[in-house]
Structures are given as structure tokens and as C-alpha cells.
C-alpha positions in Angstrom: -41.9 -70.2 3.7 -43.4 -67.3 5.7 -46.4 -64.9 3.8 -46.4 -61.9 2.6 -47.8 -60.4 5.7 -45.3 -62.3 8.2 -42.3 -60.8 5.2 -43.6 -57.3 5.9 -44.0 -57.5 9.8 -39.9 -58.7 9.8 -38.6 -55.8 8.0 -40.5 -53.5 10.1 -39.1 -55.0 12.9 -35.9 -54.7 11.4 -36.0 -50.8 10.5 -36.9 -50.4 14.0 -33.8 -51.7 15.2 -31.7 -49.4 13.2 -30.7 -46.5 15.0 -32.3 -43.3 14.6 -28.5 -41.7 14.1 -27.8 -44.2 11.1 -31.3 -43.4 9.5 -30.5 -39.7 9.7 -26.5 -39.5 8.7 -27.6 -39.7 5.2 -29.2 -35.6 5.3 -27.2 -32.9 4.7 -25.5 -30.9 7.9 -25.9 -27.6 8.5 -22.9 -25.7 9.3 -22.8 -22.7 11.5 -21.2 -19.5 9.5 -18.1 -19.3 11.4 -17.9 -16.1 13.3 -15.5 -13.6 11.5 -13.1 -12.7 12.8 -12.3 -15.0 15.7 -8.6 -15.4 14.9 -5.9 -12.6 14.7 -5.4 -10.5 11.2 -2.5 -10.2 9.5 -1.5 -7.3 7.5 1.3 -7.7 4.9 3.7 -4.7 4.5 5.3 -5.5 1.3 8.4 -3.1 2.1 11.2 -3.2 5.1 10.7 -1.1 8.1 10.4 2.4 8.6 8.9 3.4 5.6 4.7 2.4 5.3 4.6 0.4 8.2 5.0 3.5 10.5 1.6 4.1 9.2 0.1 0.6 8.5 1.1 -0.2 12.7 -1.3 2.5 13.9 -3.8 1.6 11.5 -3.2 -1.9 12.3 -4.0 -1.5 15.9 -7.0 1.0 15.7 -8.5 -1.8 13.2 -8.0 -4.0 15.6 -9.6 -2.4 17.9 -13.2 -2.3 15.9 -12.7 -5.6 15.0 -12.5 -6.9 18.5 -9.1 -8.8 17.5 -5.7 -8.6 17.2 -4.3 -7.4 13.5 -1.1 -7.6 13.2 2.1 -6.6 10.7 4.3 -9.1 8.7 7.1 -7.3 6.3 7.8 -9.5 3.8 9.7 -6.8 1.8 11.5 -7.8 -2.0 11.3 -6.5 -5.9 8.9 -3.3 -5.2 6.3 -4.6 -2.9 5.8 -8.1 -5.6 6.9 -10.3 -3.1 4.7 -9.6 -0.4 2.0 -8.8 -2.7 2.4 -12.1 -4.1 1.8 -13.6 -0.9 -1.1 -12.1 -0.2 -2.6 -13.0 -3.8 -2.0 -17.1 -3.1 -3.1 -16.6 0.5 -6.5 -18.5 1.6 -9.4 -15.6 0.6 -11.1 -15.7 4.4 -9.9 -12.2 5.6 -7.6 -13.5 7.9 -4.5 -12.1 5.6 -4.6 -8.0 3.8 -2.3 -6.2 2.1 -1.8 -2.9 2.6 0.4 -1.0 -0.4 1.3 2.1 -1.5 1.0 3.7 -5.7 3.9 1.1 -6.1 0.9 -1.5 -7.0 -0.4 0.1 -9.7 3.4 1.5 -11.0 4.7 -2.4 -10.5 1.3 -3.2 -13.5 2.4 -1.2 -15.5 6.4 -1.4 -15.0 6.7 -5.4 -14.9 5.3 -7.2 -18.4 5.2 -10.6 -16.1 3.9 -10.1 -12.5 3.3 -13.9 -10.9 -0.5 -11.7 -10.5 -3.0 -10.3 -11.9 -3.4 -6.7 -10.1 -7.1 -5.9 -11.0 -7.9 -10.0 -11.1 -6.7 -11.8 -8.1 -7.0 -8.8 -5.3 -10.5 -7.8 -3.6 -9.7 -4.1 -3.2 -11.0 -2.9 0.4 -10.3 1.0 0.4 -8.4 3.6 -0.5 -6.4 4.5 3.4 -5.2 8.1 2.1 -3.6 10.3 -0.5 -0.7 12.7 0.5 0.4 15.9 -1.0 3.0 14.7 -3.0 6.7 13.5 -2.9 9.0 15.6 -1.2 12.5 16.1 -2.1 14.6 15.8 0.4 18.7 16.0 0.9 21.1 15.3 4.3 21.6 18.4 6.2 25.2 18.3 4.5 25.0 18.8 1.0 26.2 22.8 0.1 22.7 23.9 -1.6 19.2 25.2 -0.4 17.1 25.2 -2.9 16.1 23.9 -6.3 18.1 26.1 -8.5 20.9 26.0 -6.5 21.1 22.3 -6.6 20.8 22.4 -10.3 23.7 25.0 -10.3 25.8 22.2 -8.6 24.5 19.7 -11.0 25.4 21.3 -13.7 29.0 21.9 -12.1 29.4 18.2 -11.3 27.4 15.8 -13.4 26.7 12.4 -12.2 27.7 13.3 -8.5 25.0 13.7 -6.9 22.9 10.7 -6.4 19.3 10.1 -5.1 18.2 7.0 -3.6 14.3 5.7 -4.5 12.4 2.3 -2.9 13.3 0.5 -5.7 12.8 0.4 -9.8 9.3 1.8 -10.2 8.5 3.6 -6.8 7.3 6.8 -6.8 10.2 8.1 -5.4 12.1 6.8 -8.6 9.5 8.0 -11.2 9.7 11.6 -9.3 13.3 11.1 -9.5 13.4 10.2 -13.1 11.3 13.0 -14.5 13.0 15.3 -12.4 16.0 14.4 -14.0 14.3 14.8 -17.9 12.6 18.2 -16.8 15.3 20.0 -15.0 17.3 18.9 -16.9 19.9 17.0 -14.1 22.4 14.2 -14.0 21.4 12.8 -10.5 22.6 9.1 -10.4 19.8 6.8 -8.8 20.0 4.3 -6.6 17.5 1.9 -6.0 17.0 0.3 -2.1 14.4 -2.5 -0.7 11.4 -0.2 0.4 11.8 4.1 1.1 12.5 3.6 4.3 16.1 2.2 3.7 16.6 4.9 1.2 15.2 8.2 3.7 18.0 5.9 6.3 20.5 6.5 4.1 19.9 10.7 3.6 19.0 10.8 7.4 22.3 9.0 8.1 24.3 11.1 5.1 25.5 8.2 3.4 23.6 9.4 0.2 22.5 13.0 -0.8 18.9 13.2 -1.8 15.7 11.2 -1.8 12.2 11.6 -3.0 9.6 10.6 -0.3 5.9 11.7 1.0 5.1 14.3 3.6 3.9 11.3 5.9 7.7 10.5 5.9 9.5 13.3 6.2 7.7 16.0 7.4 8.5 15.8 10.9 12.2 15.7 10.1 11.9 18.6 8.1 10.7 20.7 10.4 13.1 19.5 13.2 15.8 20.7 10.4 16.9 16.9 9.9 17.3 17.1 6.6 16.7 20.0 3.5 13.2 20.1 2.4 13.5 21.6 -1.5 10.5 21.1 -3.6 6.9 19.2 -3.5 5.1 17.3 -6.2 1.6 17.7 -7.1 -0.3 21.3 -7.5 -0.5 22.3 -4.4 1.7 23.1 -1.1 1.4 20.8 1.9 0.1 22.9 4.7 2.3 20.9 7.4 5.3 22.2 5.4 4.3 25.3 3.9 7.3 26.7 3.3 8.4 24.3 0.9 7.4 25.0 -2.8 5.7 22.7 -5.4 8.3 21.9 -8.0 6.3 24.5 -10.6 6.7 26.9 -8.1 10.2 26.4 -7.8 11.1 26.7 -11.7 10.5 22.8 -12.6 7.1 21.7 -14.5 5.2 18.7 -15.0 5.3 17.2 -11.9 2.1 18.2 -10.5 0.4 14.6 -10.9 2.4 12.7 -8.4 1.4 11.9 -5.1 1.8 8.9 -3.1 -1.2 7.0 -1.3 -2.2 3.8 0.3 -5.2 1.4 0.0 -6.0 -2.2 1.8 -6.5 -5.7 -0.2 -8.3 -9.1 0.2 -7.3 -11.8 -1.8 -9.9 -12.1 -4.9 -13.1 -14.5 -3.7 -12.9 -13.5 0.1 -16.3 -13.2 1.6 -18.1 -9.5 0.4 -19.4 -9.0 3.8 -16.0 -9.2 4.9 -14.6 -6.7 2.7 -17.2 -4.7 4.0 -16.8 -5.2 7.4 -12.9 -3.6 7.1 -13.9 -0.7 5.2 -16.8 0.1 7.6 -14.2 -0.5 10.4 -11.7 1.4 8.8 -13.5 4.0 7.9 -14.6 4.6 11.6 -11.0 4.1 12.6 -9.7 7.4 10.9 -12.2 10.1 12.0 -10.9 9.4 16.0 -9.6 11.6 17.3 -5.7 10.2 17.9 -5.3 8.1 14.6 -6.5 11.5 12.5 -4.0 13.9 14.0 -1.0 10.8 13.3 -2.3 11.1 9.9 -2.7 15.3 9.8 1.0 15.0 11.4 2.2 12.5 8.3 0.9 15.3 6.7 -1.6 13.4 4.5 -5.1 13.3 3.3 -7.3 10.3 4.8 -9.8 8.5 2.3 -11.6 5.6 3.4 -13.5 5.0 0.2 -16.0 2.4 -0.3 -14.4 -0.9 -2.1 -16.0 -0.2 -5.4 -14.8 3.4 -5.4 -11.3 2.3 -4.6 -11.1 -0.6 -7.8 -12.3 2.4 -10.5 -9.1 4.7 -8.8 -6.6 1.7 -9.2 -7.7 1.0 -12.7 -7.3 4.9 -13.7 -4.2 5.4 -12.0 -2.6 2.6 -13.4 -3.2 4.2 -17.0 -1.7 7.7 -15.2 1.3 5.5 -14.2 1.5 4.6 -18.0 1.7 8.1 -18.8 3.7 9.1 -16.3 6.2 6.0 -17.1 6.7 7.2 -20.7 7.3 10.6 -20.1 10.2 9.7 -18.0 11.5 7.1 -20.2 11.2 4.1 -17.4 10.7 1.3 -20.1 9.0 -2.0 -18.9 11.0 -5.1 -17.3 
């Protein structure tokens, strides 16, 4: 039987013999923080083409640009901007997928008593991209009026004629429509499409008389003579259009607190420094020189607000959607 001493000197010998990898795989590892991003960005449109994605491309691109990678866009349009929304809320929080949205995701809380998300719960808001001078109404080049009264004079004449297409139950462009409709008083049938864009095809291509949509829109084809420009939401005139009126103006009040904008989400949990690194980026993006005049030629106001600032806006203007919703008698689905 060997002593105590010849015991020890064996299992010394024996520790020896382990190597030093097996003695060591028991510690922790430490992981380098990945380097963000180092993969392409995509940027959800929840609507089809040709309405926010005119815009959300040339941000997409001057993002890009700061971020050193590729951000790209992915329309996944359906039920107001939900669908794609919805996406974006079950996506993995690492900043590699956004959202950008317009007012429709704070009308949709308000509208929908069951979203498949929580709007102020499951989205890391980023920043508030602009806010434009109100919705626009607009008709084909066609129709035998020019001017607020004068359409109401043909309303009046021939109820439930006319029609006006929106981006789909809740959009702006339907509440605007909607409260026109109480206020005026009108009979202007509506007609809801997948997104604004569709609808501004439809009164661009006279296949449907008027629409409600934001200077960033339809300026340009205003002022090419496109289409009739006939009155402006909000309280003030857009000073890319200034000849057309604000509703008040034009004989028509209570319209002066809707105006469309546009902000950029994170799924909740993603990374703070992250968030921040968009906004910063962002923010930089919209004082050059060519991305500010595309915005001063949508004829809107850009923002850029710090992510903080942007949640307390969402949160009171879903309570002005509320409001807003009431008044024009758009009940809840």
C-alpha cells in the first residue's frame, strides 16, 4: 500500500498531465460585443408603394450612408399599417429590423380594441422623422368644381356621388374625410384602399374623384396642375402651396388639428445604444443639404427628436386620435 506522501506525489503527477485547455474550459468566456451594424438594415414600410416609401427610400439610403451599411425597404403592406407593424414587433430586438410609420400607428390604438401589439409596450420608439402641414384635399383634374364651396354645391346637388378614397379604415386621410363629411355637412362616399398611395393612383388616374393626402404627396402634382388642390388641414397654409386655403379659411371648421407625420421604431428590448445610434444618425441625415430640400419639396417639417421626446408625442397623440375619432363618429373595430 503506498504512503501518504507516495499518494500525494501520484495525483500531482496526474494533474500535470491534464491539459492546460481542459483545466481552463470550466471559466466563463468572454465574448466580444458584436460590432453593430455589420449586416444590412431593413426598414419595414407597412403600406404598398408610392405612398411613405417615396420618403422612407431617401431616408433609407442617407441612413445608410452614416451607418456605413446598407438599409434597405421591405413593404409588407395589409389592415392600416398592422401587418407590417406586427412584423416588426415579433422581429429579433438587435436593430437589424425598424419600422418606419406614419399617424396611422397611433389612429390603429385607438381604432382597433385588439391589435396582435401593444403600441406603447412592444416598440422602442427611435424618433419622430417629420410633421407636415396637413392633409390636402385633392380631386382629378376632371371633376366640374374648383373650390370648397363649389364642391359642396355639387354635393348637395348629388348626394352620395362623389366619393373619396382614404389608405384604409383609420388613416388620416379617412378621419379628414369623415369629419369633413360631419362638418360641411357632405355625402362623399369613402372608399378605403391598401396604403394612400393606391388611393392618390386612383384620383391621379381619374378612376375616383377626391382624396385626402399630405403636402409630401401631392404637392408637386399640384403645382404641375395634376390634380385640383382645394383645402389644407391644420391652422396654417403650407408655404410650398400657398395658394391653397386651410379648410377654416375656406368656410369649413374644426379641422385644424390634423396633420400627418412619420417616426422610426425598434422592437421593445433592442440595445439603447442602438436606438441612439439611429437617431444621432438620423438626425445628421436630415440637415444635408440634398435629403432637406427632398423634404422642403414634400413640403414638410423635419423633426429628428430624441427617442424619449418622440414616446411622450405618441402617447399624447393617441389620446388626440381619441378625440378626433369621436367627433367624427369612427367607432372602434
Amino acid at each position: 500500500m503506498p504512503s501518504h506522501k507516495q499518494a500525494f506525489l501520484l495525483a500531482f503527477c496526474l494533474l500535470l498531465s491534464i491539459p492546460i485547455s481542459a483545466q481552463t474550459s470550466a471559466q466563463p468566456t468572454k465574448i466580444a460585443p458584436e460590432k453593430w451594424p455589420s449586416r444590412p438594415v431593413r426598414m419595414i414600410v407597412p403600406f404598398a408603394p408610392g405612398g411613405l416609401d417615396v420618403i422612407a427610400r431617401k431616408v433609407a439610403i442617407k441612413l445608410g450612408e452614416q451607418l456605413n451599411i446598407s438599409v434597405f425597404i421591405d413593404n409588407r403592406a395589409g389592415a392600416n399599417g398592422i401587418i407590417g407593424a406586427d412584423l416588426v414587433a415579433k422581429s429579433a430586438p438587435d436593430g437589424y429590423t425598424m419600422l418606419i410609420m406614419t399617424g396611422s400607428f397611433s389612429a390603429n390604438a385607438v381604432l382597433y380594441k385588439k391589435l396582435p401589439f401593444d403600441p406603447m409596450k412592444d416598440f422602442a420608439p427611435i424618433t419622430q422623422i417629420y410633421k407636415s402641414y396637413g392633409m390636402v384635399m385633392v380631386a382629378n383634374s376632371d371633376v366640374p368644381f374648383n373650390s370648397v364651396k363649389e364642391l359642396l354645391d355639387f354635393a348637395k346637388a348629388n348626394p352620395n356621388k362623389l366619393s373619396y378614397g382614404s389608405g384604409g379604415v383609420g388613416n388620416a386621410s379617412h378621419l379628414v374625410g369623415e369629419l369633413f363629411n360631419i362638418l360641411a355637412p357632405a355625402q362623399i362616399l369613402h372608399v378605403p384602399y391598401k396604403g394612400l398611395g393606391p388611393a392618390f393612383n386612383e384620383v391621379l388616374g381619374k378612376q375616383i374623384e377626391i382624396t385626402y393626402v399630405s403636402t409630401a404627396m401631392s404637392a408637386q402634382h399640384i403645382l404641375a396642375g395634376r390634380i385640383k388642390a382645394f383645402a389644407i388641414s391644420g391652422d396654417t397654409r403650407a408655404p410650398i402651396i400657398p395658394n391653397v386655403p386651410t379648410f377654416n379659411e375656406a368656410g369649413v371648421r374644426g379641422l385644424d388639428q390634423v396633420y400627418g407625420w412619420a417616426g422610426l421604431w425598434f422592437p421593445a428590448n433592442t440595445p439603447t445604444d442602438r436606438i441612439e445610434k439611429v437617431q444621432q444618425a438620423l438626425s445628421v441625415a436630415i440637415k444635408m443639404a440634398d435629403l432637406k430640400k427632398s423634404f422642403d419639396d414634400f413640403g414638410v417639417n423635419t423633426i429628428g427628436s430624441k427617442p424619449q421626446d418622440f414616446e411622450k408625442f405618441v402617447g399624447e397623440d393617441i389620446e388626440l386620435q381619441r378625440q378626433l375619432f369621436k367627433q367624427a363618429n369612427i367607432q372602434a373595430q
